[in-house]
N, C-alpha and C positions, 0 to 999 in steps of 0.2 A: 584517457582512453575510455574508461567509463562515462562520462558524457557523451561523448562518440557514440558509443551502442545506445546509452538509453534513450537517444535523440532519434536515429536510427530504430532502434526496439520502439518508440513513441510514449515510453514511461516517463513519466516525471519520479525524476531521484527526490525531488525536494520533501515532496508531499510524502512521499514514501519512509522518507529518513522521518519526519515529523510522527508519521504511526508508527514507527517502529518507537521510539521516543517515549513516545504515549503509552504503550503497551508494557515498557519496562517499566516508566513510572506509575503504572497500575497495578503491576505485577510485585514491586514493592513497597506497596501502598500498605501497613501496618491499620490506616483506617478505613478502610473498608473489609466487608466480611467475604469470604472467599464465594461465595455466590453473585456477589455484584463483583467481584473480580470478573469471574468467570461472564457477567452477560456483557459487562464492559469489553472485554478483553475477545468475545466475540464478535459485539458490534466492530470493532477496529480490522478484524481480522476480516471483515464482509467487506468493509471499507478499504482494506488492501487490495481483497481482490475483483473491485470494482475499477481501483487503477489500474491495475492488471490487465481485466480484459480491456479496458480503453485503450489502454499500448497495441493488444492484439487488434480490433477495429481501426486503429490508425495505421497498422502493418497492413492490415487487408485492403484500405481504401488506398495506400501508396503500392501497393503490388496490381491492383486494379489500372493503377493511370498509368505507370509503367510499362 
């Protein structure tokens, strides 16, 4: 069911599970210092919601042809 929508929503689940992934293994990352956590853990989170709105641009351009 969830492929259904993210295919429909135009997200890639893949990529998305991959940052979430990344993010937890940042987040319990012992070697690094909670400042490169944080800009780490930033960048990913920018990079979520770049897939984000690409889901929404691909909703807009299939609600356009529609």
């Amino acid at each position: 069911m969830q492929n259904i929508l993210d295919k429909r929503l135009g997200i890639d689940r893949e990529r998305l599970e991959e940052l979430e992934a990344l993010m937890e293994e940042i987040a319990n990352n012992e070697n690094m210092s909670p400042e490169e956590k944080q800009l780490a853990l930033e960048n990913l989170a920018e990079m979520r919601e770049q897939i984000i709105e690409e889901g929404r641009e691909i909703q807009e351009v299939v609600k356009q042809t529609d």
